[in-house]
N, CA, C and O of each residue as an XYZ file, in Angstrom:
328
protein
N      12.193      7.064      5.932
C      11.120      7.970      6.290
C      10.586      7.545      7.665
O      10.397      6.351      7.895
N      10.346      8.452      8.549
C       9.982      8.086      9.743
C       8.402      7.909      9.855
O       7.730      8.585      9.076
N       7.586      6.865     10.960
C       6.515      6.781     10.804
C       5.533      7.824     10.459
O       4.599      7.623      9.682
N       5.796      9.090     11.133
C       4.690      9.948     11.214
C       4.500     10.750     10.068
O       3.485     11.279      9.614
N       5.831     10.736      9.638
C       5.675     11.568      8.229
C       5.165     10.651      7.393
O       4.416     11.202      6.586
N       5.271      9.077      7.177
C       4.891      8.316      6.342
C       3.380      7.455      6.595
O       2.900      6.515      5.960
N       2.816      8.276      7.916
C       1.211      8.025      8.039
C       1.010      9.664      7.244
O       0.652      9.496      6.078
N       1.147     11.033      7.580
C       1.069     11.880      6.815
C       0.868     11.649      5.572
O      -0.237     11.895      5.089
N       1.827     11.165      4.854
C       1.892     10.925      3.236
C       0.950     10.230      2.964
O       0.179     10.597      2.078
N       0.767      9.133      3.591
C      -0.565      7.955      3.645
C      -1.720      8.558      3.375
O      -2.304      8.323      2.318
N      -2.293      9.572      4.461
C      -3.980     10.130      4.863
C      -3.959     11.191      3.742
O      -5.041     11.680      3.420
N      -2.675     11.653      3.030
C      -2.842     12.608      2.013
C      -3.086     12.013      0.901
O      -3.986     12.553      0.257
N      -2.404     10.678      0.214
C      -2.479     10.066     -0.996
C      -3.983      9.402     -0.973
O      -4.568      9.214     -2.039
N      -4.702      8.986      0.529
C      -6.257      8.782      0.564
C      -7.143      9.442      0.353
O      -8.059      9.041     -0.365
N      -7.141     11.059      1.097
C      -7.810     12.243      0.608
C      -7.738     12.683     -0.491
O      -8.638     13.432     -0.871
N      -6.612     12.352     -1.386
C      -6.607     12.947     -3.057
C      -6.824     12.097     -3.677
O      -7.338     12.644     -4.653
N      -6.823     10.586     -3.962
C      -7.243      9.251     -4.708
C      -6.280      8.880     -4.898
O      -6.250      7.960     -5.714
N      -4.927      9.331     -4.299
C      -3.827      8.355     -4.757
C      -3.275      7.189     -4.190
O      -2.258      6.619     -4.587
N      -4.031      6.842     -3.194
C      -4.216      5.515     -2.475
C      -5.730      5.382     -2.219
O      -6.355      6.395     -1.905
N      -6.430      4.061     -2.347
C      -7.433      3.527     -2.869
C      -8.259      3.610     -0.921
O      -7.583      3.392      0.084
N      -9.461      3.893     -0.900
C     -10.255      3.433      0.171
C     -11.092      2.070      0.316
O     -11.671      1.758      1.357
N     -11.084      1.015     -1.284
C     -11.656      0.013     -1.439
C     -11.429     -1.003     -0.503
O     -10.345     -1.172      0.054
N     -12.437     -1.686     -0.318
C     -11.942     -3.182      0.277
C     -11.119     -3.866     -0.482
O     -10.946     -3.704     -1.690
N     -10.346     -5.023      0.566
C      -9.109     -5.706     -0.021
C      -9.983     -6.835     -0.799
O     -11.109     -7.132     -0.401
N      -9.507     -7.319     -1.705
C      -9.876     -8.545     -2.580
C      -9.342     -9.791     -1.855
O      -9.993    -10.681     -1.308
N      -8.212     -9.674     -1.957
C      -7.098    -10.252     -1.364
C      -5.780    -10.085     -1.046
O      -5.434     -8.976     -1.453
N      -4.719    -10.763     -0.415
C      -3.419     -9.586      0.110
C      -2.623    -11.036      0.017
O      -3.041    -12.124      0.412
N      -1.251    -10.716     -0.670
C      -0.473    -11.912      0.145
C       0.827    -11.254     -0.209
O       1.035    -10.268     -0.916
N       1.745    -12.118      0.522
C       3.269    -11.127      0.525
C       4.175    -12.394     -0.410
O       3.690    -13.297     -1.092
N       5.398    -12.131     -0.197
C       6.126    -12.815     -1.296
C       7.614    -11.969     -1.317
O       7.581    -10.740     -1.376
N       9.056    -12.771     -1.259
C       9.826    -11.835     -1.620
C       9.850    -10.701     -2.647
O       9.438    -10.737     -3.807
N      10.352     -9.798     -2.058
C      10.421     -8.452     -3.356
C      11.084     -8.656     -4.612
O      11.847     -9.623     -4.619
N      10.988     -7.968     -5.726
C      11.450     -8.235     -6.714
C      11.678     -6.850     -7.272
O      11.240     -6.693     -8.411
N      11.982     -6.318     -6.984
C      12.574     -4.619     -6.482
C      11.447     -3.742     -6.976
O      11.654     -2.831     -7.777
N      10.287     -4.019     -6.502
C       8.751     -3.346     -6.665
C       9.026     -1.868     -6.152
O       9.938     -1.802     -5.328
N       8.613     -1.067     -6.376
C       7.927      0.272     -5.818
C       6.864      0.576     -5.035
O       5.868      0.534     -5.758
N       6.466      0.964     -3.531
C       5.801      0.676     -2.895
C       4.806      1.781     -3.286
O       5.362      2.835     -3.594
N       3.544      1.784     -3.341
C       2.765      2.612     -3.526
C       2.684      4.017     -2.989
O       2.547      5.141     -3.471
N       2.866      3.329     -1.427
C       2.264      4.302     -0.469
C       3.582      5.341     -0.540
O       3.320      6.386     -1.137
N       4.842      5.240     -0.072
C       5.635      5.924     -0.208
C       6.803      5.983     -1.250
O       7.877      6.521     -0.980
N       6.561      5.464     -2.317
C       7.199      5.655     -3.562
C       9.107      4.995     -3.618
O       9.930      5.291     -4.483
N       9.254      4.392     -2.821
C      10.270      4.203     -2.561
C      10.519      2.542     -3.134
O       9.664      1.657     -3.097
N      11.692      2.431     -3.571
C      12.135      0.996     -3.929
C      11.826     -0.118     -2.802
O      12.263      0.178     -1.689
N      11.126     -1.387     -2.907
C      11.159     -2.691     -2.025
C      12.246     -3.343     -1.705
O      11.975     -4.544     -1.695
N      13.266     -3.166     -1.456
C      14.598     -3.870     -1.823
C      14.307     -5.860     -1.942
O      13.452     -6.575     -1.420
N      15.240     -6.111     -2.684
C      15.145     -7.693     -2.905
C      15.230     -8.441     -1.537
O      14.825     -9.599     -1.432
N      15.693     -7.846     -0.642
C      15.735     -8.843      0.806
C      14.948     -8.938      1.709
O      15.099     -9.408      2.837
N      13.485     -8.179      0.898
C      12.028     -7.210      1.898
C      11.210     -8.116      1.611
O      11.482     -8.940      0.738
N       9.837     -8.145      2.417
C       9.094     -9.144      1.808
C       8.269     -7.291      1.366
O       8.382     -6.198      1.921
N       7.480     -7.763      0.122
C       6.306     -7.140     -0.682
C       5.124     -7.618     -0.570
O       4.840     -8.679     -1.126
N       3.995     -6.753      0.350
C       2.708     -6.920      0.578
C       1.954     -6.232     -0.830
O       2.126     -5.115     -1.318
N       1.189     -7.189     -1.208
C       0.475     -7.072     -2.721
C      -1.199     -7.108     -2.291
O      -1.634     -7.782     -1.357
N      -1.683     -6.599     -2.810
C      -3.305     -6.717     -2.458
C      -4.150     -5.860     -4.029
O      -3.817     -4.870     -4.681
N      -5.279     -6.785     -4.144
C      -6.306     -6.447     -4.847
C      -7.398     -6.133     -4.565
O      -8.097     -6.877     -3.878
N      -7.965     -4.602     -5.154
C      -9.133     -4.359     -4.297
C     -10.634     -5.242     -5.206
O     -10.751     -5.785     -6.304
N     -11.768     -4.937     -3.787
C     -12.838     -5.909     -4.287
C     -13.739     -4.676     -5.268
O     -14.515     -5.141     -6.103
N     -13.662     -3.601     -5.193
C     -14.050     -2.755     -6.009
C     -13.467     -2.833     -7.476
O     -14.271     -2.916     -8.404
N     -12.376     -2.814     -7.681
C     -11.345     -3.444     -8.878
C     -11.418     -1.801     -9.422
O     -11.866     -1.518    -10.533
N     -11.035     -1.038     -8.698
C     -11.072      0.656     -9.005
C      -9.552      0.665    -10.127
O      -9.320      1.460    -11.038
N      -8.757     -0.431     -9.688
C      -7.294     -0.539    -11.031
C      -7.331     -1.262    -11.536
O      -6.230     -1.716    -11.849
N      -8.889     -2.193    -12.194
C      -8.147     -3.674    -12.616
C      -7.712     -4.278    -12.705
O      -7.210     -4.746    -13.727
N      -7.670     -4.602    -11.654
C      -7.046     -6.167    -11.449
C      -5.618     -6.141    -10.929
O      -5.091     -7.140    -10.439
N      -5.109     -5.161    -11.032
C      -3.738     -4.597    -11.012
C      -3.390     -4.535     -9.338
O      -3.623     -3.546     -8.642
N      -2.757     -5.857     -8.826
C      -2.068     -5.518     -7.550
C      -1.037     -4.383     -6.867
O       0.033     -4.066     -7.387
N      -1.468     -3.918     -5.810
C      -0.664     -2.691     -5.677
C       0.186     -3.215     -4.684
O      -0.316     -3.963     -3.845
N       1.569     -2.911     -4.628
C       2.522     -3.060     -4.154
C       3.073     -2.262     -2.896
O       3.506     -1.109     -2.881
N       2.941     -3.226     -1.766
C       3.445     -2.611     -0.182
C       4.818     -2.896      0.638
O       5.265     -4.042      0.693
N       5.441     -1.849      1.247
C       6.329     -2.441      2.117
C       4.661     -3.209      3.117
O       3.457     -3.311      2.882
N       5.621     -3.576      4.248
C       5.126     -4.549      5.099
C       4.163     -3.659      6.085
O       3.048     -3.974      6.501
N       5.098     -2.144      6.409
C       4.595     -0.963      7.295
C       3.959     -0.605      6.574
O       2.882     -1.180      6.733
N       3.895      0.309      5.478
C       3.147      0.866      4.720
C       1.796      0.404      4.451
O       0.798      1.125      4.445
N       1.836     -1.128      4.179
C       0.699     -1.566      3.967
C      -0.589     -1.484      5.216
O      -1.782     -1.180      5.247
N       0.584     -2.006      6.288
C       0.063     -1.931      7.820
C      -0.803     -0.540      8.053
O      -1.975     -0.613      8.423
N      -0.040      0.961      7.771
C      -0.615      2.144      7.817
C      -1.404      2.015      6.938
O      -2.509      2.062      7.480
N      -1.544      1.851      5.674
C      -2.819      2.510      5.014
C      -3.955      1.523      4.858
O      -4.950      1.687      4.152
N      -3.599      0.216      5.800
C      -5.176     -0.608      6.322
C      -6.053     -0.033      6.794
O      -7.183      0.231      6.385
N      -5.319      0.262      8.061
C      -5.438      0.847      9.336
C      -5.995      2.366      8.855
O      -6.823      2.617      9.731
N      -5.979      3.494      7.938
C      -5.966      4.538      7.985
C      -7.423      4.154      7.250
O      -8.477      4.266      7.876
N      -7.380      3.697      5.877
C      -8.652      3.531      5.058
C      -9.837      2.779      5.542
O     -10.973      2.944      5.098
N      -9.443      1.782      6.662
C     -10.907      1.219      7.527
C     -11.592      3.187      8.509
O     -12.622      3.860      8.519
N     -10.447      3.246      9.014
C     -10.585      4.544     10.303
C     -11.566      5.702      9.892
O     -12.195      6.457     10.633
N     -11.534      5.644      8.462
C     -12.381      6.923      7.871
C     -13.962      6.588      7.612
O     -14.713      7.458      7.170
């Protein structure tokens, strides 16, 4: 998916609640373990690193959501901007 369509998908899954506007709890990465990335629904492959973060609102309990490295990068960047 190319960036622009996958900031698109981003500012849409924020405007409908399907990506979170909360502050981060905490974030740390870690090889993949063939996770599903939130933002664009797509497999992490095992050779990717996986950006994980918990929000401080705890809007999923507790439940870390799972990032490529970009993805995560865009929907920082998009959910501070608003």
């Amino acid at each position: 998916m190319d960036l622009q369509a996958l900031l698109l998908l981003i500012r849409d899954k924020l405007q409908d609640g399907r990506l979170p506007y909360e502050s981060i709890a905490r974030v740390w990465s870690s090889p993949s373990d063939g996770e599903t990335c939130d933002a664009c629904e797509t497999r992490i492959a095992k050779d990717q690193s996986v950006t994980e973060v918990t929000l401080a609102g705890d809007s999923r309990g507790g439940a870390a959501i799972p990032f490529h490295v970009v993805c995560f990068q865009l929907w920082d960047a998009e959910r501070r901007a608003v």
